[in-house]
C-alpha positions as CSV (number, residue, x, y, z in Angstrom):
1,X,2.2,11.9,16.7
2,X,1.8,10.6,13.4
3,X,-0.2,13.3,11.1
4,X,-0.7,15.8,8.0
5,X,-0.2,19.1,7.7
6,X,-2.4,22.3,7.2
7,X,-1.9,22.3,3.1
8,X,-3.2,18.5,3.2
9,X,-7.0,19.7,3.0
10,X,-6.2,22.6,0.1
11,X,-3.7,20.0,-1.8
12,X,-7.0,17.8,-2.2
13,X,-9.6,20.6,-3.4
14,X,-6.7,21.2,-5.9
15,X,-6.7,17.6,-7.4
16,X,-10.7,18.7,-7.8
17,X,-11.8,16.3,-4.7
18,X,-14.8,17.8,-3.0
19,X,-14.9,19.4,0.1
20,X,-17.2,16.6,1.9
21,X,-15.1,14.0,0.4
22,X,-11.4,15.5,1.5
23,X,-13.2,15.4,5.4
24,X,-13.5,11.7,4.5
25,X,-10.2,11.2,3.6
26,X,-8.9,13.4,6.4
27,X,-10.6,11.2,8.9
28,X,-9.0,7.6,7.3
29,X,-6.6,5.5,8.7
30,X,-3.8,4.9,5.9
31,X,-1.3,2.4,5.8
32,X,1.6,2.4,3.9
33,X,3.8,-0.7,1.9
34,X,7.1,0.4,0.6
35,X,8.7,-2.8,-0.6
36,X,12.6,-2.0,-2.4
37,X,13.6,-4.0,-5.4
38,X,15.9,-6.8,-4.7
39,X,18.3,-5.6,-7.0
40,X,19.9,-2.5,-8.2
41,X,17.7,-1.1,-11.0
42,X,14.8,-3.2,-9.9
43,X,11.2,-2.4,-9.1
44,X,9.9,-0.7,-6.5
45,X,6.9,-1.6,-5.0
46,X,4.2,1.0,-3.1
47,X,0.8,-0.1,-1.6
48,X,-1.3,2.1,0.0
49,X,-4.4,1.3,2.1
50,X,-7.4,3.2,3.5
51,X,-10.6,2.9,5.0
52,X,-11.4,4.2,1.3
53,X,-9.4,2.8,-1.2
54,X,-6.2,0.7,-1.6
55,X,-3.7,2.0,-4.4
56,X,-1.1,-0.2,-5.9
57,X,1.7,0.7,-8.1
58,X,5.3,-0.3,-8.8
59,X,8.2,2.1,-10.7
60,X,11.8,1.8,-11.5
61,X,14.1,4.6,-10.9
62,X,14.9,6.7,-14.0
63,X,12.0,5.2,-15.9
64,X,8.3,6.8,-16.8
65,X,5.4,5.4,-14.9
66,X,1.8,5.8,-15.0
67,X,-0.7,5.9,-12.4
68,X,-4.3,6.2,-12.3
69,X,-5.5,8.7,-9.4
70,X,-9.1,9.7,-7.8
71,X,-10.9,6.3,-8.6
72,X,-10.4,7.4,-12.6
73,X,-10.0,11.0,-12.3
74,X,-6.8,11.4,-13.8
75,X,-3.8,9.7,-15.1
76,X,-0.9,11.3,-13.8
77,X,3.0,10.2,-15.7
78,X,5.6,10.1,-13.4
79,X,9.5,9.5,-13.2
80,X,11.6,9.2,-9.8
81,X,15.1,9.6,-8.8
82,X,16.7,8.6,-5.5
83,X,19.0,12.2,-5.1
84,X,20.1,10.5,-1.4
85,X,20.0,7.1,-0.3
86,X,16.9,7.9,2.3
87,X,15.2,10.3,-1.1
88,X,12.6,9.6,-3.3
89,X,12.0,12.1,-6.0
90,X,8.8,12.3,-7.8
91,X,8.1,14.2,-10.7
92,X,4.9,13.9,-12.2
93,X,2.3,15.5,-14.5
94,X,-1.6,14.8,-15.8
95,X,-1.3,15.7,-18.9
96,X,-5.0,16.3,-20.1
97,X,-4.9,19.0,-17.3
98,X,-2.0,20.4,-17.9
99,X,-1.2,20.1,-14.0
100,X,2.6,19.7,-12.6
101,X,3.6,18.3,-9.7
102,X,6.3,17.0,-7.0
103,X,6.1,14.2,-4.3
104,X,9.6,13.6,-2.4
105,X,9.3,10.7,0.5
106,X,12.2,11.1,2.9
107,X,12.9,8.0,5.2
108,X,14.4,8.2,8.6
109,X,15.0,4.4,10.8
110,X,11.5,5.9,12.7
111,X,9.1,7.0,9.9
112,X,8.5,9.0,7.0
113,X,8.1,12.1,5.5
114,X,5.4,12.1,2.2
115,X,5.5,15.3,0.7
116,X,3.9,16.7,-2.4
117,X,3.8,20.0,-4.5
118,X,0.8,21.3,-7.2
119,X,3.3,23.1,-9.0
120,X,0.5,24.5,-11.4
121,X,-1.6,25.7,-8.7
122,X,0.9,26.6,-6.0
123,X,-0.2,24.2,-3.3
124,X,1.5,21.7,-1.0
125,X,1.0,19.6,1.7
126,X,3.1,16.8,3.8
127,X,1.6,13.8,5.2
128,X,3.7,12.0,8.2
129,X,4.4,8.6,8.9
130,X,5.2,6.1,11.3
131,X,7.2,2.7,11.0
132,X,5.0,-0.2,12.1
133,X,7.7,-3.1,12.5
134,X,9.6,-2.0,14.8
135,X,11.5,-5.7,15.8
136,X,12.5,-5.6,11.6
137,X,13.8,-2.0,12.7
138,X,15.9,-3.5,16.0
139,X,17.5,-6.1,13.8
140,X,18.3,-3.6,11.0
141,X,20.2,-1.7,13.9
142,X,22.2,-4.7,15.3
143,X,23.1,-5.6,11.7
144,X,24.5,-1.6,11.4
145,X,26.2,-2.0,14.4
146,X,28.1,-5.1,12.9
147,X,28.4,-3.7,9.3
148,X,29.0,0.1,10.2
149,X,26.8,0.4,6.4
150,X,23.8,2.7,6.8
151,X,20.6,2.4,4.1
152,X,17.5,3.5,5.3
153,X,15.3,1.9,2.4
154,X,17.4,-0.8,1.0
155,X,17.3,-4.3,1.4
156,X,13.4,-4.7,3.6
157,X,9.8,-4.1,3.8
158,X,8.8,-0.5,5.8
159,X,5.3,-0.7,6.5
160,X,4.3,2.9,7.8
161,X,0.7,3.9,9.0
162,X,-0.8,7.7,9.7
163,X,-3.2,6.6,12.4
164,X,-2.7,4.5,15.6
């Protein structure tokens, strides 16, 4: 079952998103683009889209990034590191709140793991994934089978989605 976990509700509030809103966002589908860079170094692209909002942003390993969050709430600076080959680590701030955070995606063949931490106001929550293109998934195993070479994230598309 693809889900969220108990801290997904109380991670919200924390970002300042009101209780009637976070039901909203609790209740959306979500679906999930996670496109790799083509090269070594290159740009990573992330799409998400919701029965609320789409968000679009692109990063490079080891380098600051800036999204905006809440539909203008917030700008919150980022930079990610890849500590495993199936790892992203995020770590971010909002700097006009003063506000800390992590977000670390772990990527299995199957799905994903989103997690985030509010460092600053002790909060946390994970948000759970599944893969949508499955065939891709078959011919990334037959091409593991021949290679014996094992990346979950490298080299294709993974489009994951939190609701059926």
């Amino acid at each position: 079952m693809v889900s969220y976990d108990k801290g997904f509700g109380p991670y919200l509030e924390a970002m300042g998103i009101p209780s009637f809103i976070v039901s909203l966002i609790k209740g959306a589908a979500e679906k999930l683009h996670v496109t790799p860079p083509a090269e070594p170094g290159g740009e990573w692209h992330m799409k998400s889209v919701s029965d609320l909002m789409t968000r679009d942003w692109k990063f490079r390993i080891g380098e600051e990034f800036s999204v905006v969050w809440g539909k203008g709430r917030g700008v919150l600076f980022s930079v990610c590191s890849m500590p495993k080959t199936n790892v992203i680590h995020c770590k971010s701030e909002d700097r006009a709140r003063g506000w800390e955070m992590e977000g670390i995606l772990t990527f299995s063949p199957l799905g994903m793991v989103s997690e985030r931490i509010h460092i600053t106001k002790g909060v946390k929550m994970k948000k759970y994934y599944e893969r949508m293109n499955k065939l891709q998934l078959q011919e990334e195993e037959r091409k593991y089978v021949c290679s014996k070479r094992r990346s979950y994230i490298a080299v294709f598309n993974i489009l994951f989605s939190t609701k059926d």
